[in-house]
N, CA, C and O atoms as CSV, one atom per row, in Angstrom:
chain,resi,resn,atom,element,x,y,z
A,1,UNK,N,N,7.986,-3.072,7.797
A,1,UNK,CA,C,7.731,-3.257,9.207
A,1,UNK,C,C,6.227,-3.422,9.465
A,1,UNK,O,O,5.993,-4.211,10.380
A,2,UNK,N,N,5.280,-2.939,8.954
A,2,UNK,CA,C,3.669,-2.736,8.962
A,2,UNK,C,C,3.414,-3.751,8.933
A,2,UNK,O,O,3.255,-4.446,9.936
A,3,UNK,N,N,3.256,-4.281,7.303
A,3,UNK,CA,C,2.913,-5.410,7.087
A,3,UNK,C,C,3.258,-6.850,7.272
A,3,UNK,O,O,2.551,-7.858,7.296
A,4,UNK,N,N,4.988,-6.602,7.437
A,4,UNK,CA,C,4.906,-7.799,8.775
A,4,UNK,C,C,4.833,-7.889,9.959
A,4,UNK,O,O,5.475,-8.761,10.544
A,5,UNK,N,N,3.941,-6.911,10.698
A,5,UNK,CA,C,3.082,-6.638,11.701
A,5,UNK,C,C,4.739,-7.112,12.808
A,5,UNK,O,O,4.778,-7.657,13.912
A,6,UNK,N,N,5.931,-6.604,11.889
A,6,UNK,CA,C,6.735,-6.894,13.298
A,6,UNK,C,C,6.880,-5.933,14.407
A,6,UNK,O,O,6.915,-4.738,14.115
A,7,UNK,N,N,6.969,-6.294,15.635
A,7,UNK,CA,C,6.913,-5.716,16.586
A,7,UNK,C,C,5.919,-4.556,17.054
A,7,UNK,O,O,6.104,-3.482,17.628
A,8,UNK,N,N,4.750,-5.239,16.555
A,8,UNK,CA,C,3.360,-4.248,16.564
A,8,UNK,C,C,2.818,-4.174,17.891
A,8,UNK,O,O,2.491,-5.319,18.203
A,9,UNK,N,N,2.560,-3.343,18.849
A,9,UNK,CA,C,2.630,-3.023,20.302
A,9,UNK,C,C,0.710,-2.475,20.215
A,9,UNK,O,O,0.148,-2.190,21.273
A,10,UNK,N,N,0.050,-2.415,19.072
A,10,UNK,CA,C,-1.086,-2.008,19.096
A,10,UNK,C,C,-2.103,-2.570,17.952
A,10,UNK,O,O,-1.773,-3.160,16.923
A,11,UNK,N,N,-3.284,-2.277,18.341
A,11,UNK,CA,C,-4.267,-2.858,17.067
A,11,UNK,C,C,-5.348,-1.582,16.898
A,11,UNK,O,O,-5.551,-0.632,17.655
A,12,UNK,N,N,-5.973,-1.938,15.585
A,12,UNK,CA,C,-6.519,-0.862,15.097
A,12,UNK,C,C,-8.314,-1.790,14.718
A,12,UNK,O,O,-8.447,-2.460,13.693
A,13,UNK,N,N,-9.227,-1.656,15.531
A,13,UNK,CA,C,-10.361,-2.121,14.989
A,13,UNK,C,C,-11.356,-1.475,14.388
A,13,UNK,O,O,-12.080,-0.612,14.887
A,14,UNK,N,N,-11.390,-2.071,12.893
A,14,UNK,CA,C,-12.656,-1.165,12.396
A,14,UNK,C,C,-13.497,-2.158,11.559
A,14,UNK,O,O,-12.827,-2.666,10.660
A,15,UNK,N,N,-14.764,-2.565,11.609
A,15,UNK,CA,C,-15.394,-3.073,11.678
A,15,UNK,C,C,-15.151,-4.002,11.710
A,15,UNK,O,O,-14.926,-4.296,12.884
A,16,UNK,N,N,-14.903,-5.562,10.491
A,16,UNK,CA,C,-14.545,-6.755,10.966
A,16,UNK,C,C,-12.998,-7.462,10.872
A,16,UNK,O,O,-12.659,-8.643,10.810
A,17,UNK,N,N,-12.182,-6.138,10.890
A,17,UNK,CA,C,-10.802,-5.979,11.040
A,17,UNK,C,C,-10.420,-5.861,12.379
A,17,UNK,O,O,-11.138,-5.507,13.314
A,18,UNK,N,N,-9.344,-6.152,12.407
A,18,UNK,CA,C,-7.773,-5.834,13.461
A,18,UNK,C,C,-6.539,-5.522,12.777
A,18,UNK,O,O,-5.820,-6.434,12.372
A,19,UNK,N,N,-6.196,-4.150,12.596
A,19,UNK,CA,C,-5.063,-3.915,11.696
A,19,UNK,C,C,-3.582,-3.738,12.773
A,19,UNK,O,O,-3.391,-2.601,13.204
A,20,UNK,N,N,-2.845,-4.547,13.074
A,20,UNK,CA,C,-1.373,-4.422,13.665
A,20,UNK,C,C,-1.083,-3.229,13.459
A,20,UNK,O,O,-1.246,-2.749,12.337
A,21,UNK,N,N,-0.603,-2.511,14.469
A,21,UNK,CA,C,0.650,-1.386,14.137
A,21,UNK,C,C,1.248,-1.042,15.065
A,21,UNK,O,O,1.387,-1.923,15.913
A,22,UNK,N,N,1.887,0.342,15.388
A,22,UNK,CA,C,2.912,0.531,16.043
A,22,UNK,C,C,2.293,2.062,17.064
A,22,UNK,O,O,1.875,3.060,16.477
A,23,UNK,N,N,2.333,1.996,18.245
A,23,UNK,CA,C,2.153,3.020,18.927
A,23,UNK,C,C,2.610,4.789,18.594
A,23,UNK,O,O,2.017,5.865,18.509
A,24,UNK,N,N,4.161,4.229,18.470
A,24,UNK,CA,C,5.158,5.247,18.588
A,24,UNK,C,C,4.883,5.927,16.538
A,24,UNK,O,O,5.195,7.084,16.257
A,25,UNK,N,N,4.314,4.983,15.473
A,25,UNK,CA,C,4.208,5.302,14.222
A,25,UNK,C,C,2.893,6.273,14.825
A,25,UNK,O,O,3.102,7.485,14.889
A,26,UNK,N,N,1.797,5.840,15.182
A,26,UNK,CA,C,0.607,6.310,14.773
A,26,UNK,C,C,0.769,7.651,15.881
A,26,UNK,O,O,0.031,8.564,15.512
A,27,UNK,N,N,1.530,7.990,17.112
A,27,UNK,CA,C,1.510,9.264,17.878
A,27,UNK,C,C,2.279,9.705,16.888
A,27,UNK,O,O,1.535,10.623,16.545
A,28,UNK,N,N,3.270,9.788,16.083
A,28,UNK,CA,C,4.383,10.914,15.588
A,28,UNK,C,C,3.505,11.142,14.526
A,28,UNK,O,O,3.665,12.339,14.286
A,29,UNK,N,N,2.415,10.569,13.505
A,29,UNK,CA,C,1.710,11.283,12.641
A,29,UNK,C,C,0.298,12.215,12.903
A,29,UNK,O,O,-0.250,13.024,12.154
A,30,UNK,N,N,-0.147,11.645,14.631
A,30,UNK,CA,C,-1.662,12.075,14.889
A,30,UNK,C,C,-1.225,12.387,16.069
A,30,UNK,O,O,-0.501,11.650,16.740
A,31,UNK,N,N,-1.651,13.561,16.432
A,31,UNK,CA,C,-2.155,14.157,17.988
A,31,UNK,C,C,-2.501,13.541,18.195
A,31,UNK,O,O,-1.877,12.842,18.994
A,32,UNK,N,N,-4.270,12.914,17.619
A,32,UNK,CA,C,-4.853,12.567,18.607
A,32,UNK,C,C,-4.670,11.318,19.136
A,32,UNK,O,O,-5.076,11.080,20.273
A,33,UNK,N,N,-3.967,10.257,18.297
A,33,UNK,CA,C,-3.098,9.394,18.426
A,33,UNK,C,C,-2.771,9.324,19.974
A,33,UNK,O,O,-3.080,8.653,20.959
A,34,UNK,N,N,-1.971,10.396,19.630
A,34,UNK,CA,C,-0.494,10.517,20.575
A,34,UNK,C,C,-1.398,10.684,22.210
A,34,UNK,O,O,-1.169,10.029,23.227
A,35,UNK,N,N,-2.394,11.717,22.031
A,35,UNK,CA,C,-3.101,11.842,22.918
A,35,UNK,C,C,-3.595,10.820,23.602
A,35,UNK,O,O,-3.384,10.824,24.814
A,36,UNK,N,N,-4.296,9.801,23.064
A,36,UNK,CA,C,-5.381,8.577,23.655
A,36,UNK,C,C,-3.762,7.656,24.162
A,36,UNK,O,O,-3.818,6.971,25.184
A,37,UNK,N,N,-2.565,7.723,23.455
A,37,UNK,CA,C,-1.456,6.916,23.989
A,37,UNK,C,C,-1.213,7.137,25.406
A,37,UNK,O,O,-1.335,6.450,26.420
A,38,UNK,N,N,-0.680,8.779,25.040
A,38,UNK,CA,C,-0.497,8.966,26.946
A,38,UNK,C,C,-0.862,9.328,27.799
A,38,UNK,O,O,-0.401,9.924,28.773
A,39,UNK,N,N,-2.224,8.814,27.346
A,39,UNK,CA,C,-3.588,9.347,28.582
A,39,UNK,C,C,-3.206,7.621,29.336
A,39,UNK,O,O,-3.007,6.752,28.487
A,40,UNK,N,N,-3.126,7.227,30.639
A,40,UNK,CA,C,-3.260,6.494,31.281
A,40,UNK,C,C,-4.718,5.778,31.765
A,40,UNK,O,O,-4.920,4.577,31.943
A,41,UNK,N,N,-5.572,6.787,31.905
A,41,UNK,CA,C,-6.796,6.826,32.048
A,41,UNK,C,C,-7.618,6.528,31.135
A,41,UNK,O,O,-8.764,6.333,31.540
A,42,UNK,N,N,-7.394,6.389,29.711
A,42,UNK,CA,C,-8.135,5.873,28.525
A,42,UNK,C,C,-7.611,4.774,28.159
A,42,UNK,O,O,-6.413,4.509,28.257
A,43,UNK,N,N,-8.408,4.108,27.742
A,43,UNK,CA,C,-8.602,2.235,27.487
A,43,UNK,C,C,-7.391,2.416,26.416
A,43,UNK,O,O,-6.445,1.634,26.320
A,44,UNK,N,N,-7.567,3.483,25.698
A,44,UNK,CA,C,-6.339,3.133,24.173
A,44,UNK,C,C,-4.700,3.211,24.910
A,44,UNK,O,O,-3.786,2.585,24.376
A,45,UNK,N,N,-4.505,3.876,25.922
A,45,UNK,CA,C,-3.525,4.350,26.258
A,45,UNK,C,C,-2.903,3.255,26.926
A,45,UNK,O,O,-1.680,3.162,27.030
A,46,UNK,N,N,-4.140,1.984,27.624
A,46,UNK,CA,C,-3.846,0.668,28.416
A,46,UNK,C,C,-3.790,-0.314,27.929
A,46,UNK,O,O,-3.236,-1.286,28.443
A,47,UNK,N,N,-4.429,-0.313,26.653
A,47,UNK,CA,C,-4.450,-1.554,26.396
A,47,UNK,C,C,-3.750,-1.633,24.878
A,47,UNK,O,O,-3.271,-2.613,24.309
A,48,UNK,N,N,-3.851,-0.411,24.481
A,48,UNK,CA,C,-3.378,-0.537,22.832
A,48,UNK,C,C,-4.069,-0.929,21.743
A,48,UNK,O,O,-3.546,-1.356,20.713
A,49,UNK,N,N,-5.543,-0.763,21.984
A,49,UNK,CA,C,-6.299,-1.041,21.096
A,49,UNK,C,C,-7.219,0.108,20.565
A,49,UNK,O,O,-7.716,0.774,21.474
A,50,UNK,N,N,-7.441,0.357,19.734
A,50,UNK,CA,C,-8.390,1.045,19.220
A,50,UNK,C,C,-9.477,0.885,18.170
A,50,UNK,O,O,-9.346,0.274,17.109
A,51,UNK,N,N,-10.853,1.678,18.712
A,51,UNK,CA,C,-11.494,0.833,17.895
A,51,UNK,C,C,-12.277,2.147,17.280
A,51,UNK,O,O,-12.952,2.900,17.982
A,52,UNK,N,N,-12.094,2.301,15.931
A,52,UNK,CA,C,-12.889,3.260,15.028
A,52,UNK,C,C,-14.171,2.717,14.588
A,52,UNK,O,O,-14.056,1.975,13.612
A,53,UNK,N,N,-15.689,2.915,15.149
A,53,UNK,CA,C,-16.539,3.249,14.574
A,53,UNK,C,C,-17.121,3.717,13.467
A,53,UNK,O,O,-17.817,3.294,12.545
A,54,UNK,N,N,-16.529,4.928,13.906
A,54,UNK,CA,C,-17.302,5.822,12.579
A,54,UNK,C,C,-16.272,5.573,10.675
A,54,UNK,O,O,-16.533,6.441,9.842
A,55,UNK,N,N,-15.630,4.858,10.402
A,55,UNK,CA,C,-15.245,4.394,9.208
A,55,UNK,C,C,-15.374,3.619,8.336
A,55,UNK,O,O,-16.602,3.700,8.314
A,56,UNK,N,N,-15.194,3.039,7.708
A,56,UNK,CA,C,-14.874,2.022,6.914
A,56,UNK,C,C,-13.474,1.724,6.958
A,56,UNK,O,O,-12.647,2.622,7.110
A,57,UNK,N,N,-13.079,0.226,6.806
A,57,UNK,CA,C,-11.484,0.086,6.774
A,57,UNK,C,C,-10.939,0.678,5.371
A,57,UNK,O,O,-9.726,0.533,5.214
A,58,UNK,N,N,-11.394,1.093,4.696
A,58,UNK,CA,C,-10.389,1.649,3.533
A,58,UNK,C,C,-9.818,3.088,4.007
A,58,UNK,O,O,-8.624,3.385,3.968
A,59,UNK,N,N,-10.701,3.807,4.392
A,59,UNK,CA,C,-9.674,5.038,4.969
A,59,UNK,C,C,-9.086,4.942,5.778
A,59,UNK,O,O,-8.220,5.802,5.934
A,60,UNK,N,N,-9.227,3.639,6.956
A,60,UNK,CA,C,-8.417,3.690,8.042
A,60,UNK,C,C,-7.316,3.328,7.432
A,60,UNK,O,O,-6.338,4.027,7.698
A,61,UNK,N,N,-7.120,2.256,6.527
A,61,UNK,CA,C,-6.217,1.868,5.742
A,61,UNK,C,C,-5.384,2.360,4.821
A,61,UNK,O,O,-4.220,2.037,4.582
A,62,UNK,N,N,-5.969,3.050,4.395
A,62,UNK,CA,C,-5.036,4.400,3.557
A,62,UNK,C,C,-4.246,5.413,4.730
A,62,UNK,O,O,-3.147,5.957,4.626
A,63,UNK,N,N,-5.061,5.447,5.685
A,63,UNK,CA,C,-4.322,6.352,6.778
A,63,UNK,C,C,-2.899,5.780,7.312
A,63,UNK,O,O,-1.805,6.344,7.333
A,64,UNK,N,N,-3.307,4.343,7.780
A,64,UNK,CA,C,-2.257,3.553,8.283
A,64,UNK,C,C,-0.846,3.871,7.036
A,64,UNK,O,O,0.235,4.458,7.080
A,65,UNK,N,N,-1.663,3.065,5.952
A,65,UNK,CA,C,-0.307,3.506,4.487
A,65,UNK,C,C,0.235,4.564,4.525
A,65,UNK,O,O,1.463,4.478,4.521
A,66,UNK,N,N,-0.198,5.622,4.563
A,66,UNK,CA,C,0.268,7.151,5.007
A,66,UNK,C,C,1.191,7.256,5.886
A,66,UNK,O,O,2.067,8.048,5.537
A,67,UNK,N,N,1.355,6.767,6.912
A,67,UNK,CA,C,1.847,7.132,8.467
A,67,UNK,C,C,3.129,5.906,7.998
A,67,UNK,O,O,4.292,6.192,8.283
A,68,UNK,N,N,2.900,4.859,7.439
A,68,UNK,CA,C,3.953,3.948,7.105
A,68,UNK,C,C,4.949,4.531,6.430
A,68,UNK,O,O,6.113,4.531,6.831
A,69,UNK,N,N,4.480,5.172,5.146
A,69,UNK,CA,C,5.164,5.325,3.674
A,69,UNK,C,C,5.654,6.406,3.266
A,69,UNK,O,O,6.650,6.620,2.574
A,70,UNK,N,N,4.459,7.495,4.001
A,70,UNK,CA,C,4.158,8.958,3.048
A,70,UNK,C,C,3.812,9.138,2.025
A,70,UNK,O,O,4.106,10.113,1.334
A,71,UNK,N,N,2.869,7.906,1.617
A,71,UNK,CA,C,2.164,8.331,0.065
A,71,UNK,C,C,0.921,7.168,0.574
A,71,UNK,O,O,0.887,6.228,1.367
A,72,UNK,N,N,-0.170,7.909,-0.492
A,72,UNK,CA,C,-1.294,7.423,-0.355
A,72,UNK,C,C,-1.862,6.507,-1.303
A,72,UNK,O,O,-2.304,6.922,-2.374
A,73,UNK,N,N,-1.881,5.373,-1.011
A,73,UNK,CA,C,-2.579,4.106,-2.422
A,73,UNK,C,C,-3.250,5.033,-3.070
A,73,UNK,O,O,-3.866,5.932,-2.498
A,74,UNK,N,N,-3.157,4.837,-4.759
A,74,UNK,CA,C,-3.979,5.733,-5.675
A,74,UNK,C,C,-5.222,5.263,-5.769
A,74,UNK,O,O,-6.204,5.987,-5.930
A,75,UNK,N,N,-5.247,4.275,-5.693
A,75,UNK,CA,C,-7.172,3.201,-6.208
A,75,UNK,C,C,-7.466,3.584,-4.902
A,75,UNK,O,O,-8.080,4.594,-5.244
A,76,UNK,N,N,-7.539,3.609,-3.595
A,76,UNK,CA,C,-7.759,3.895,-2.374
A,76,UNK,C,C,-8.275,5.380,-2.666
A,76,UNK,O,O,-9.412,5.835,-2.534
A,77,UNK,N,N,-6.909,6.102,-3.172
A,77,UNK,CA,C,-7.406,7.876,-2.935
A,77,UNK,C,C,-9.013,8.067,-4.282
A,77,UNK,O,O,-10.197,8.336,-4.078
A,78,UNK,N,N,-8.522,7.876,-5.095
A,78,UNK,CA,C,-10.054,7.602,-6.316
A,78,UNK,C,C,-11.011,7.188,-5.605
A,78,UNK,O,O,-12.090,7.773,-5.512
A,79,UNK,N,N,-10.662,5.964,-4.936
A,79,UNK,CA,C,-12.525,5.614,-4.587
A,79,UNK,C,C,-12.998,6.278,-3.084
A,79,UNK,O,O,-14.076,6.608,-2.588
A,80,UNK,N,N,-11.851,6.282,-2.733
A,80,UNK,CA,C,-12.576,6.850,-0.633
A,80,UNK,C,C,-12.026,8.394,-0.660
A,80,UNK,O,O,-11.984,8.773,0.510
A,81,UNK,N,N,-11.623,9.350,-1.480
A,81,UNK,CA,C,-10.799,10.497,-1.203
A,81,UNK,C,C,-11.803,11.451,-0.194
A,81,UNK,O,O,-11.199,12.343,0.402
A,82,UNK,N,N,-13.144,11.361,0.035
A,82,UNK,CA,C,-14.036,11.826,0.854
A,82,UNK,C,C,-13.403,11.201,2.406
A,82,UNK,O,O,-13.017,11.883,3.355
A,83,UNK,N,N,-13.426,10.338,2.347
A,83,UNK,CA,C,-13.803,9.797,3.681
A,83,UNK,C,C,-11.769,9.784,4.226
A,83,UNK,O,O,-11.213,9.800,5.324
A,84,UNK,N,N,-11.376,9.757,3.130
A,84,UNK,CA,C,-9.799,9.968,3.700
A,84,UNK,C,C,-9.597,11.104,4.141
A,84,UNK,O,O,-8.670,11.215,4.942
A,85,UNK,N,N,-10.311,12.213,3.809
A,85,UNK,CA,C,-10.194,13.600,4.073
A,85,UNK,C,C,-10.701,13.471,5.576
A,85,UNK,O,O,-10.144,13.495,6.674
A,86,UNK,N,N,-11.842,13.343,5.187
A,86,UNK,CA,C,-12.902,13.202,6.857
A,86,UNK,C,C,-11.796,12.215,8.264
A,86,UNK,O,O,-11.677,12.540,9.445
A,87,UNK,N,N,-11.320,11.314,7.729
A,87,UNK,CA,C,-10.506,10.840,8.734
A,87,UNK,C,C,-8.866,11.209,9.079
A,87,UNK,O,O,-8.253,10.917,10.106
A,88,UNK,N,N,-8.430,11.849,8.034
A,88,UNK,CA,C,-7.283,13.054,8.636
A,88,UNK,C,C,-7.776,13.882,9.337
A,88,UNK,O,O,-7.176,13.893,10.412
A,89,UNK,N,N,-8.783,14.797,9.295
A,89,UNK,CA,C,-8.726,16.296,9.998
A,89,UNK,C,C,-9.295,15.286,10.966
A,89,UNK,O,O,-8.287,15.044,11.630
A,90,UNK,N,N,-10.278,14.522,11.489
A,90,UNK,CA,C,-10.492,13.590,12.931
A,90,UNK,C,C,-9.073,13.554,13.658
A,90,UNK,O,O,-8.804,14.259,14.631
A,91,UNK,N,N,-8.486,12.942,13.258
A,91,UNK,CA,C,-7.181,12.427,13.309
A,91,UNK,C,C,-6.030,13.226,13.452
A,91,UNK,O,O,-4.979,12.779,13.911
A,92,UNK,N,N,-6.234,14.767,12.958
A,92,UNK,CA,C,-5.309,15.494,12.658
A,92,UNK,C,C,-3.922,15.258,11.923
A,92,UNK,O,O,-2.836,15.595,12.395
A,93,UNK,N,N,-4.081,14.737,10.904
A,93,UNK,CA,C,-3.068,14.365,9.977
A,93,UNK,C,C,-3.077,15.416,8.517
A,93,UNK,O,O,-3.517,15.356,7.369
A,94,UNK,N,N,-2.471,16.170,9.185
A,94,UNK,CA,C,-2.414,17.429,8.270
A,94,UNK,C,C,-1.855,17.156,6.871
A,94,UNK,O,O,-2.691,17.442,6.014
A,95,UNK,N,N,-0.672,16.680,6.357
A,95,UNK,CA,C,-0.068,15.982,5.215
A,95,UNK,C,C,-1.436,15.476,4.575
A,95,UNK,O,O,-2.029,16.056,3.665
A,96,UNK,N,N,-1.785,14.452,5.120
A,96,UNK,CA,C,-2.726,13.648,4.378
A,96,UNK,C,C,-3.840,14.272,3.953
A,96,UNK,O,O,-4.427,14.016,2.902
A,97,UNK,N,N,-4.180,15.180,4.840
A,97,UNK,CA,C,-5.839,16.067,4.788
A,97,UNK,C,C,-5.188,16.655,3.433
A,97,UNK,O,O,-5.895,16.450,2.446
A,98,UNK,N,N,-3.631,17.546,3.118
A,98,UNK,CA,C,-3.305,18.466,2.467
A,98,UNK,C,C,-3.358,17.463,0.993
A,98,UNK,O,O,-3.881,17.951,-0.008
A,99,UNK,N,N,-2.740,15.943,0.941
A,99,UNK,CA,C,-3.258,15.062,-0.370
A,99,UNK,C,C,-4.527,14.973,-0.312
A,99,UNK,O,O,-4.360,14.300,-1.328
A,100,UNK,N,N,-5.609,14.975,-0.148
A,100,UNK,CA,C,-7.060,14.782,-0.635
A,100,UNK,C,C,-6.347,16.325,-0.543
A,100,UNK,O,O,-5.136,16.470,-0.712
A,101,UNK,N,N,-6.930,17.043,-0.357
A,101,UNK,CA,C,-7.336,18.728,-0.932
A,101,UNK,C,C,-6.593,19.090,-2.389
A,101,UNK,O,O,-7.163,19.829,-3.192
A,102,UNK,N,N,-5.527,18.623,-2.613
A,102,UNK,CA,C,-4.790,18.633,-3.914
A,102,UNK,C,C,-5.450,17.665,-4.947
A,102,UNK,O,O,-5.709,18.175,-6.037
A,103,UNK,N,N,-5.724,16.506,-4.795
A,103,UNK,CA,C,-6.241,15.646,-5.215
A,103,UNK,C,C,-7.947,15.532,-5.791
A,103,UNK,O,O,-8.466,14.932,-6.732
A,104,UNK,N,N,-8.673,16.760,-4.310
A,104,UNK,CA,C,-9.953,16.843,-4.956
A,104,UNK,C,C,-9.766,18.221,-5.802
A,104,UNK,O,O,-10.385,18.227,-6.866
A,105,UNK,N,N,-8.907,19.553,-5.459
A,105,UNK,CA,C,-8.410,20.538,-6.351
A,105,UNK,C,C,-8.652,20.090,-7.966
A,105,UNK,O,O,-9.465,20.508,-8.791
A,106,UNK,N,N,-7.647,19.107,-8.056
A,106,UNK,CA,C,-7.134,18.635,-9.687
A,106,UNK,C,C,-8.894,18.215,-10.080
A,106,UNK,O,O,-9.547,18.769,-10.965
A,107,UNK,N,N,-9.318,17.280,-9.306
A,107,UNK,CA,C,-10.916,16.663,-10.285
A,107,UNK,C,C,-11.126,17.798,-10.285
A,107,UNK,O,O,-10.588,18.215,-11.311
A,108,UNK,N,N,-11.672,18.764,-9.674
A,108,UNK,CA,C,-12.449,19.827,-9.736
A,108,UNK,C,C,-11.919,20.261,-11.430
A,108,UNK,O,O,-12.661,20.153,-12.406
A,109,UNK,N,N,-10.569,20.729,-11.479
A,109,UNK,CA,C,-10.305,21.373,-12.171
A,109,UNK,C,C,-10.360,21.047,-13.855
A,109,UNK,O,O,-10.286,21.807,-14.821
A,110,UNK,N,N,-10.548,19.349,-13.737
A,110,UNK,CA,C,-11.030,18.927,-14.847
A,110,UNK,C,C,-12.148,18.632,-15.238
A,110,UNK,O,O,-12.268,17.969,-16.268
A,111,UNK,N,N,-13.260,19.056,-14.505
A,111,UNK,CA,C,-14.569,19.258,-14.513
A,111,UNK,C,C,-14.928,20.338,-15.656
A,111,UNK,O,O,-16.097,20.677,-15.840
């Protein structure tokens, strides 16, 4: 359904992207999601767009995969597992925050 951006009711901008998705996907995995949805009074809630600043598209992108799938691209989690962390707890995507913490656990442990 994601990736053929069918019936995608929202967009996701982060830097020279527009990633399709789904309103009702991205509130049932994120508060804060859910929040900026049914605020009437905020631009995300009217128009369905959102636009992340502070990222890079690979964690937004791993996030999106997350909220799609329930598993996290592995070459994604290796190279961004910092910044995937940093954009769950933003986000409040507890699951996902809980894969990076397992994930940076294990390197640690083979250190």
């Amino acid at each position: 359904m994601w990736e053929e951006e069918l019936f995608s009711d929202c967009v996701i901008k982060v830097a020279d992207r527009a990633i399709k998705a789904h309103r009702c996907i991205l509130a049932k995995n994120s508060k804060v999601f859910r929040k900026m949805f049914e605020q009437t009074e905020m631009i995300e809630g009217v128009t369905g767009e959102v636009t992340i600043i502070d990222f890079k598209p690979e964690p937004v992108q791993a996030m999106l995969e997350f909220f799609y799938t329930g598993e996290v691209n592995k070459d994604l989690l290796e190279k961004h597992v910092e910044a995937i962390f940093a954009i769950a707890h933003k986000y409040q995507v507890l699951p996902l925050k809980y894969e990076c913490e397992v994930f940076m656990t294990n390197l640690i442990g083979k250190e």
